[in-house]
Kinemage of the C-alpha trace (Angstrom):
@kinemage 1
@onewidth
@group {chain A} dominant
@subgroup {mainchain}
@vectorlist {calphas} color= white
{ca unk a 1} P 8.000 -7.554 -22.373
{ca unk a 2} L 8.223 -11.397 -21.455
{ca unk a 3} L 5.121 -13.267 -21.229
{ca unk a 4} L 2.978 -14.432 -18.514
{ca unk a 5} L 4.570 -18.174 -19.083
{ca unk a 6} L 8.117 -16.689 -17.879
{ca unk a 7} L 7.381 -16.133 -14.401
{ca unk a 8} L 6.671 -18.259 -11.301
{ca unk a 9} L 3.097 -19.729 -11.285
{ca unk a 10} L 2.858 -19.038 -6.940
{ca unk a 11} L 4.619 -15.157 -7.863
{ca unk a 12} L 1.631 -14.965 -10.511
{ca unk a 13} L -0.741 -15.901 -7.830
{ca unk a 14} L 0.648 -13.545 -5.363
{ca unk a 15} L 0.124 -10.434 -8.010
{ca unk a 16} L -3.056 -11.246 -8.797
{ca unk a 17} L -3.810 -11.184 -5.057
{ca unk a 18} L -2.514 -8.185 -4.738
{ca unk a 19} L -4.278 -6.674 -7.510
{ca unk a 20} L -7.447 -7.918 -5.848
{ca unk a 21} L -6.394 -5.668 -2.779
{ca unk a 22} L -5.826 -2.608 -4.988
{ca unk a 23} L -9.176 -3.105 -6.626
{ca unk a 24} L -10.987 -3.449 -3.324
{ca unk a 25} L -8.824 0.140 -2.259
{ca unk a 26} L -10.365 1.431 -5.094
{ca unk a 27} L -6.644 1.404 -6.960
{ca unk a 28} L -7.730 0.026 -10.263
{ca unk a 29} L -4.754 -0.693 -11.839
{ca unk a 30} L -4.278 -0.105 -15.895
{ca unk a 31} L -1.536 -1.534 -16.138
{ca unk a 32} L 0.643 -4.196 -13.707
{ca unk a 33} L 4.058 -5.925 -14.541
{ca unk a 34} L 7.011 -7.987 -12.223
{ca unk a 35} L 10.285 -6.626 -13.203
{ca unk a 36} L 13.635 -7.273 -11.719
{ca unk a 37} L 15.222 -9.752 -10.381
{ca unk a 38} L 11.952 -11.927 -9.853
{ca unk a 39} L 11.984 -12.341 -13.674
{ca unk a 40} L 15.621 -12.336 -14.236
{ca unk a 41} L 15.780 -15.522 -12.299
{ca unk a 42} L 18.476 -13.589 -10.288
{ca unk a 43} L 16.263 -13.777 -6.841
{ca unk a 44} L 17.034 -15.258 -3.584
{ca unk a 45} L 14.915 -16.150 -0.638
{ca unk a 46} L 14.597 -12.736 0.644
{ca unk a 47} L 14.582 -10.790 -2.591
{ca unk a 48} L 12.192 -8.113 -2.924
{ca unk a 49} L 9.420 -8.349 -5.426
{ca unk a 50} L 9.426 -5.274 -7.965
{ca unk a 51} L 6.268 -4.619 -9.573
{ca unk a 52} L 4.884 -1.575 -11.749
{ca unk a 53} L 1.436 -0.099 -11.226
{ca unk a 54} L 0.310 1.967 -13.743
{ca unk a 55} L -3.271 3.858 -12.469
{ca unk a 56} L -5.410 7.209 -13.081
{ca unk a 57} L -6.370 6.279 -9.279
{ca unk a 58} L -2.944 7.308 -8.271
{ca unk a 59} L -2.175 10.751 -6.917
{ca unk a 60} L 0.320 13.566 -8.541
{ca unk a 61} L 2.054 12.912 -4.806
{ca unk a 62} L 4.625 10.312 -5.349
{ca unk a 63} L 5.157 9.259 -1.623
{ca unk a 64} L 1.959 8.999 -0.683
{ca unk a 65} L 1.117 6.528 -3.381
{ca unk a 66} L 4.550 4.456 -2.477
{ca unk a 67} L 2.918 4.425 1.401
{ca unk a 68} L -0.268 3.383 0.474
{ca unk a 69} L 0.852 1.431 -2.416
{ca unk a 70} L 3.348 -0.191 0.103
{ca unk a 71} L 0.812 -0.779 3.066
{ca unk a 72} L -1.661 -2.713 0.633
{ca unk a 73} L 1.301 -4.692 -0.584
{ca unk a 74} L 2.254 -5.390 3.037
{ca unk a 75} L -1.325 -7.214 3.376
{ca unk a 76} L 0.046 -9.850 0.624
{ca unk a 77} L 3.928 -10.109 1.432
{ca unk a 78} L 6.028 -7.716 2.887
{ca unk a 79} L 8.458 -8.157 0.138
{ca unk a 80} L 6.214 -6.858 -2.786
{ca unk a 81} L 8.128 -3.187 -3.664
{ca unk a 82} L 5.324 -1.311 -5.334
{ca unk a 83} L 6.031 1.325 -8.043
{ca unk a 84} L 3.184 3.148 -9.168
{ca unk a 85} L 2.924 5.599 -11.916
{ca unk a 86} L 0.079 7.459 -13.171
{ca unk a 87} L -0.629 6.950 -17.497
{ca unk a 88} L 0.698 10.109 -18.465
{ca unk a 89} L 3.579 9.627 -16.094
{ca unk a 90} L 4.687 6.226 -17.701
{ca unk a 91} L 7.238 7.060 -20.579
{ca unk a 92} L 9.652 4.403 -20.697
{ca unk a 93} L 11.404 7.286 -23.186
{ca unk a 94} L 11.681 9.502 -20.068
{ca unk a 95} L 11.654 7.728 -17.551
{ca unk a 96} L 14.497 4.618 -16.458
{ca unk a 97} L 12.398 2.575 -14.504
{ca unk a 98} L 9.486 2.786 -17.014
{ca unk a 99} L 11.968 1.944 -19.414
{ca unk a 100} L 13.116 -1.051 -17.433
{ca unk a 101} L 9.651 -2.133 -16.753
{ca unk a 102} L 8.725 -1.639 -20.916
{ca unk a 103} L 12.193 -3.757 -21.493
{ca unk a 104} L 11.882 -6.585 -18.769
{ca unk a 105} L 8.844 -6.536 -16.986
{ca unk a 106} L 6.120 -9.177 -17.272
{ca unk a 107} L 2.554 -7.993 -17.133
{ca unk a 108} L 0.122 -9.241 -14.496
């Protein structure tokens, strides 16, 4: 994964706000990292921001983690594209965006 140094210092401050809104949700992430083209350096303007959340205080039900993943994000910027995973679900050997996130991703 790329370090912390490798990724915009107001994108770092945006994650870490939203991380302070998952906490306060009771979402207590394990696990956070940026991926695509935020730390590519292939973004524009309007470019969504990827970013991997790894949690046991996730649900087994997929979409209703991405909505309320999504509607916490929404309090931070509506561009934040959350992906959440719970830790037994995260096997970047099975998985292509875990893999991508385990290849590119910089941790929060």
């Amino acid at each position: 994964m790329a370090k912390r140094k490798d990724i915009d210092q107001e994108l770092l401050v945006m994650m870490k706000r939203y991380k302070k809104v998952l906490v306060t949700a009771n979402i207590r992430p394990e696990f956070m990292a940026v991926f695509g083209s935020q730390v590519k350096g292939t973004a524009k303007p309007y470019s969504d921001i990827d970013v991997c959340i790894v949690s046991k205080d996730l649900s087994a039900d997929p979409v209703d983690d991405y909505v309320r993943l999504s509607m916490l994000a929404d309090k931070v910027d509506d561009r934040i594209e959350p992906h959440g995973f719970l830790p037994e679900d995260f096997d970047p050997t099975m998985d292509s965006l875990a893999y991508e996130v385990k290849r590119t991703g910089v941790v929060i």
